[in-house]
N, C-alpha and C positions, 0 to 999 in steps of 0.2 A: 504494500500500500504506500503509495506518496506521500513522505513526511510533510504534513503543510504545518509554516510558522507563522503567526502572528505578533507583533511587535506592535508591547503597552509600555508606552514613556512611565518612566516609576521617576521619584523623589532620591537626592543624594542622599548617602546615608552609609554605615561602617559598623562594625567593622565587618573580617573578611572572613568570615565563619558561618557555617551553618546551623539554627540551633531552630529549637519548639518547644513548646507544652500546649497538655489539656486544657483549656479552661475549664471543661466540664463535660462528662459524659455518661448519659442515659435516660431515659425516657424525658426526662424534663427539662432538659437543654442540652446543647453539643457545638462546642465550638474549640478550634485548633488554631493557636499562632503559630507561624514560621518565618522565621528572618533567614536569609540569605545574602550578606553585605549590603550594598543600596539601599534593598529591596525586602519588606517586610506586607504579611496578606495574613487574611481571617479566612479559614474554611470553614464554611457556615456561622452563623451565628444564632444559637437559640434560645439566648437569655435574652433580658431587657436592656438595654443602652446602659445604662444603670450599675446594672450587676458585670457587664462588660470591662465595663470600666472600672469597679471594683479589682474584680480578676485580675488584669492587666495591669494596675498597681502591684495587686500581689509579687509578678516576674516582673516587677521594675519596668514595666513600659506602658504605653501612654496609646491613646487613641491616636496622635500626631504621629506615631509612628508607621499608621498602615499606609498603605499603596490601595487595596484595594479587599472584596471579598469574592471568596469563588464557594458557590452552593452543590451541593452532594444531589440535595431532592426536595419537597417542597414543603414536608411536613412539618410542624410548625413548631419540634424541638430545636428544628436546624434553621428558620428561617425568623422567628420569633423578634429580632431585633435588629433584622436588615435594614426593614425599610428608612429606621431613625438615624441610627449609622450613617447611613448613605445620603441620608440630608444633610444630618447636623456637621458632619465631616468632608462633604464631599468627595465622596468614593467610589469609583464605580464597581458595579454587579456583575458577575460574570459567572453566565451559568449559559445552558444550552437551552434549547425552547421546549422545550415542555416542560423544564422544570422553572421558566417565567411565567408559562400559561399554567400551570397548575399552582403559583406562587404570589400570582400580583395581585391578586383581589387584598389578600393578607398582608403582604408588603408595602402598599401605598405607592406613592410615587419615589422613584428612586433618582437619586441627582445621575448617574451615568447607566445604562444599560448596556452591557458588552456580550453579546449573545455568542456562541461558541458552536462547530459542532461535535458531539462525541467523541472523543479519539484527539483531534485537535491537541498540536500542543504550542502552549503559547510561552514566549518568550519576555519574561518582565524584568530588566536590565540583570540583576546579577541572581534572575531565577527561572527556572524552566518549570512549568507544571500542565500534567498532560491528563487528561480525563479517560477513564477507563468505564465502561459499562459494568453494572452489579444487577441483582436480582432483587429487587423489592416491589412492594404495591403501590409503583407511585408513575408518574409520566415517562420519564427517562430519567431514571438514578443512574450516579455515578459513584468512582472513588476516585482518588489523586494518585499522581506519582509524582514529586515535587524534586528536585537535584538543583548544585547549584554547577555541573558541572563535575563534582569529583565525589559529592557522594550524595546519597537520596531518601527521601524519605516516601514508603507508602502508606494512606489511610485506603482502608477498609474497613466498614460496616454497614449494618443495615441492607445486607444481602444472604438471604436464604439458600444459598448454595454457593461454593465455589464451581467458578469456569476456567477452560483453558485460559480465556484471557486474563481472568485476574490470579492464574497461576503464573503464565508470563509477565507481566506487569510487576509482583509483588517480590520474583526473584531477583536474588542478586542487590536485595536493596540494604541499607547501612542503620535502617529502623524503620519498624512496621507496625501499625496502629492496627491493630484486628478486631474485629466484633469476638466476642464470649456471652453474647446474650444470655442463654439461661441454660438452669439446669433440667433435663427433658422430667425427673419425677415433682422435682419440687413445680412444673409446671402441668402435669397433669392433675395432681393432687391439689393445686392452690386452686386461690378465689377464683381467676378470670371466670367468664361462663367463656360454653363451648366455640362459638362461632370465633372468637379471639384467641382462646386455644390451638385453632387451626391453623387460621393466618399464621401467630408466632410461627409456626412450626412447621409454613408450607414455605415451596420454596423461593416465595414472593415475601417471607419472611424476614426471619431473622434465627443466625448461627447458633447451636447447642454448643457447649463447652468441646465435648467430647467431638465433633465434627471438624471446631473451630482448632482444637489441638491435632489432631490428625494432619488437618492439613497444615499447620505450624509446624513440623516436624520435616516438610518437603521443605521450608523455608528457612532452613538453618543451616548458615555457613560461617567460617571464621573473620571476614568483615563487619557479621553482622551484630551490633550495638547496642541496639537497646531494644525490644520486644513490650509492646502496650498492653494490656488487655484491654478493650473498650465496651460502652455500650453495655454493661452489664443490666439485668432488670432489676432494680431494686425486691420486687414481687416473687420472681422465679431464680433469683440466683443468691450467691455470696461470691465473698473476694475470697476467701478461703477455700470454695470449691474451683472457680476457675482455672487460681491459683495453680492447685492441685492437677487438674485437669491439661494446663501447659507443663507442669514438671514433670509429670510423668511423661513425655515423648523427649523430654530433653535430656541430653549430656548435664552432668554437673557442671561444669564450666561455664555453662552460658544461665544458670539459674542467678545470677548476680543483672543479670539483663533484664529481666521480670521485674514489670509495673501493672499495677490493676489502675485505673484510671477511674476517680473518683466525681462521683455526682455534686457535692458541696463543695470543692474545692481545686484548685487547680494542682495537674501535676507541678514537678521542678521543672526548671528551663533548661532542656538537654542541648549539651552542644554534641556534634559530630563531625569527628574528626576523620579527616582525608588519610590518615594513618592507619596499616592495618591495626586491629586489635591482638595483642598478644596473650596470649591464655596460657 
């Protein structure tokens, strides 16, 4: 397929590292910063402006720092506090179209619209970030692959099955944000009623532990950094099962890479270094 580039003018900025954190993730918000030298972007945003900005004090940085926002899908843990963002800052959106048309009602007017399509990979001064197709219940979901040239990061979640494509996409990278949605018994046995039970669990869903470990296990090599768990259900999971659930497919060695990504608070600001990792 023909690589197509897109070139978004971004803001000076330093230094010459790559780094991220959670701001927060699972059912009731989800949002990811990432800097890259110049160049610093919000993947999703599902808190309120508010709590954004909270967050983003926590890792020592500012709303004046983003370039812009790029959306996963339209649901409204992920889309929750675009639209104000995008006024009060001047930022623009960048997402692909259906996840605008399934978005704008909720989002309001946005100061720039940068519509993308699938696949696409767009070039924002000192960051590359390229869109992958996932499987959820929504228009056209996606996940990222974000690099700044010498190492990468991927987000996945909120897709109900792994594909080749997001097997190729997810390999080879220097730190990987995964869905661990839930545990399948504590999900059959808890509150939801049935009809949501399903969804969770089809595969326009969202990842079981034990699926989401499996296939973390095809995704592990000696570059690789730092390991997320995301997205957990507060309802159907714990940190201590998913935990569980990634340690078991792993080597010892890389159990130090193990983060559960928490709902009230942001992870730490990981940097990643172009260095391999020695173990």
């Amino acid at each position: 397929m023909k690589r197509v580039v897109e070139q978004v003018v971004s803001a000076t900025r330093g230094p010459e590292i790559m780094r991220f954190a959670l701001l927060g993730s699972g059912s009731k918000g989800n949002s990811l910063y990432v800097e890259a030298g110049r160049t610093a972007i919000l993947v999703d945003a599902g808190f309120s402006g508010k709590e954004i900005v909270k967050r983003l004090s926590q890792i020592g940085r500012d709303l004046a720092d983003l370039d812009g926002i790029f959306l996963t899908h339209e649901h409204r843990d992920h889309i929750h506090g675009v639209g104000v963002l995008s006024r009060r800052c001047r930022l623009p959106v960048h997402a692909n179209e259906g996840t605008f048309a399934g978005g704008e009602k909720k989002m309001g007017k946005l100061h720039r619209r940068v519509e993308f399509e699938t696949g696409t990979l767009l070039q924002m001064q000192d960051m590359e970030v390229r869109s992958f197709r996932i499987s959820h219940d929504t228009l056209d979901p996606v996940g990222y692959l974000i690099s700044d040239g010498r190492v990468s990061l991927a987000c996945c979640t909120d897709t109900g099955k792994v594909s080749h494509l997001i097997s190729r996409r997810l390999s080879g990278c220097s730190a990987i944000i995964l869905e661990f949605n839930h545990d399948p018994l504590m999900l059959k046995t808890g509150p939801y009623p049935l009809f949501l039970k399903q969804r969770v669990r089809s595969s326009h869903g969202h990842l079981a532990n034990e699926d989401a470990a499996t296939f973390l296990k095809t995704l592990v090599h000696d570059r690789l950094q730092h390991i997320i768990l995301a997205h957990l259900s507060e309802t159907n999971n714990t940190a201590d099962l998913a935990l569980k659930s990634a340690a078991s497919v792993l080597e010892e060695k890389y159990l130090s890479s193990l983060i559960v990504a928490r709902q009230d608070k942001p992870t730490p600001l990981f940097d990643l270094s172009p260095i391999a990792r020695s173990f």
